[in-house]
C-alpha positions, 0 to 999 in steps of 0.5 A, a space after each residue: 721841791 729843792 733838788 737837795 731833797 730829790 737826789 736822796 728820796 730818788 737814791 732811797 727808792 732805788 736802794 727799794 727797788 734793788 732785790 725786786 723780783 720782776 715776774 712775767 707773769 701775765 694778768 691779763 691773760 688770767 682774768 678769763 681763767 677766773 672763777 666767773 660766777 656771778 654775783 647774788 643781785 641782792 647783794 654786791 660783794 665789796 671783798 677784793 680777791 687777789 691776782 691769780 698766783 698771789 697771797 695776801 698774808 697778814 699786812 705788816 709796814 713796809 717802809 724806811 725812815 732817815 734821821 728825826 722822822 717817825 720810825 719804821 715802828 711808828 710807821 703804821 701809825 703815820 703813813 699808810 699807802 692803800 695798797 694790799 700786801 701781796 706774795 708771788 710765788 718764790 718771792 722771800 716775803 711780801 711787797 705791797 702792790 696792785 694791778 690798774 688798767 688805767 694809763 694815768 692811776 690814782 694812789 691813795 695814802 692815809 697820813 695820820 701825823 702832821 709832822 713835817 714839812 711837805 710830802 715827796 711822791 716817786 714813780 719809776 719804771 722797770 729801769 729805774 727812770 723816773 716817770 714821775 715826780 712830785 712835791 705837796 704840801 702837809 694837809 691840814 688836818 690828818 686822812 686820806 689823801 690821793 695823788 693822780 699821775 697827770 696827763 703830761 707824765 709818760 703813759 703806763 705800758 701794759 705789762 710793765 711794773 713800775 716801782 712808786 715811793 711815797 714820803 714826808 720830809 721831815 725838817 733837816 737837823 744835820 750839818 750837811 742839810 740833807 731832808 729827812 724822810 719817812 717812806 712807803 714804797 711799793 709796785 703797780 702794774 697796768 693790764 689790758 681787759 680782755 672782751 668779757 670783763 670790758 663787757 660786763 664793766 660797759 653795762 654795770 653802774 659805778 658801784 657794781 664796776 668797783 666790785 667788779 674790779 675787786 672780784 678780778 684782783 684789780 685794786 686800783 681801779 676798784 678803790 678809785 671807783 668806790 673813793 670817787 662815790 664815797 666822796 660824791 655822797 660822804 653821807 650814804 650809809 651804804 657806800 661807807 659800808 662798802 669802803 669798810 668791806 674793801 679796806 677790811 679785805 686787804 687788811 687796812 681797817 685802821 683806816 677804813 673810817 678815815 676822812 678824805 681831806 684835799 692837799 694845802 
């Protein structure tokens, strides 16, 4: 990517970023505070229940667009971030977000329009620095899509929340030669697992780990986890019905029968 398009898909993020409510509330210290019943060893729950002190109202878009690219109506139509919409205490509305406890997460986004001429992915911290960065090609056909902050890019810090944006640049149409885009952005947080939860995720099998992770509010991990045994057995009846159950849960069944397609 040209550093034409950096500088304005960085000012963007930032402009999101302005108004965040940080809160210093601590996750991993209310995992052990939790409804800690088990789980029917008939049946595994794929259900996602958020963090302690956070709702999940309905989900709406949140995102922005500049110039020719879809706008903020069609948005939920061309790009979609797997990430539930959640609301904090005293925050004005909600913001898409979710817990990892991985240094180097997984995102996942659906793209349902082709249009455009690659995608733009940021993460920032706290401050506004950049972690990471980078630019993809349009994939060739329309579904789900996932992007792994790589081993050479800084490590998350527990604790800490980081600010991600995700966007197409569309073709550039004005005088000044400025890329176009279209955008979602949101927050991850890393944790750190306290003895019992890492206890019972060293003895469960994947697919237990996955409704695991969304028992305790810790989505990245839980969608990771399902996405990876989704695409190992695409064909297995049962995992599919999971994913639905996942998805459905934070609100994303318009996307919950997507494929899964690799970048160009």
């Amino acid at each position: 990517m040209t550093q034409q398009f950096l500088k304005p898909f960085v000012s963007i993020s930032l402009i999101l970023s302005v108004g965040l409510v940080v809160q210093n509330t601590s996750p991993s210290q209310a995992q052990t505070a939790r409804r800690n019943q088990n789980r029917p060893p008939t049946h595994v729950s794929m259900a996602f229940e958020p963090p302690l002190g956070q709702g999940m109202p309905t989900r709406t878009a949140a995102g922005g667009s500049r110039g020719s690219c879809p706008d903020v109506q069609q948005l939920s139509q061309t790009l979609t971030a797997l990430v539930p919409n959640l609301i904090q205490p005293q925050e004005i509305g909600p913001d898409m977000r979710g817990l990892t406890v991985q240094a180097k997460p997984t995102l996942f986004f659906y793209l349902a329009a082709l249009v455009g001429t690659e995608v733009a992915f940021s993460l920032k911290d706290e401050d506004g620095f950049d972690i990471y960065q980078t630019s993809l090609p349009i994939p060739q056909k329309p579904g789900i899509v996932s992007i792994r902050i790589p081993d050479d890019a800084p490590s998350l810090e527990a604790g800490k929340n980081y600010r991600w944006s995700f966007g197409i640049v569309c073709e550039t149409s004005n005088a000044g030669n400025i890329p176009e885009v279209v955008f979602v952005s949101g927050e991850i947080q890393r944790i750190q697992l306290d003895n019992d939860l890492s206890q019972k995720l060293a003895i469960a099998k994947p697919l237990e780990q996955a409704a695991i992770y969304a028992q305790y509010g810790i989505w990245f991990e839980s969608l990771a986890t399902l996405a990876t045994l989704r695409q190992q057995q695409p064909e297995d009846f049962t995992l599919a019905s999971h994913w639905r159950e996942l998805l459905n849960s934070v609100g994303l069944e318009n996307v919950a029968d997507e494929p899964f397609v690799e970048w160009n």
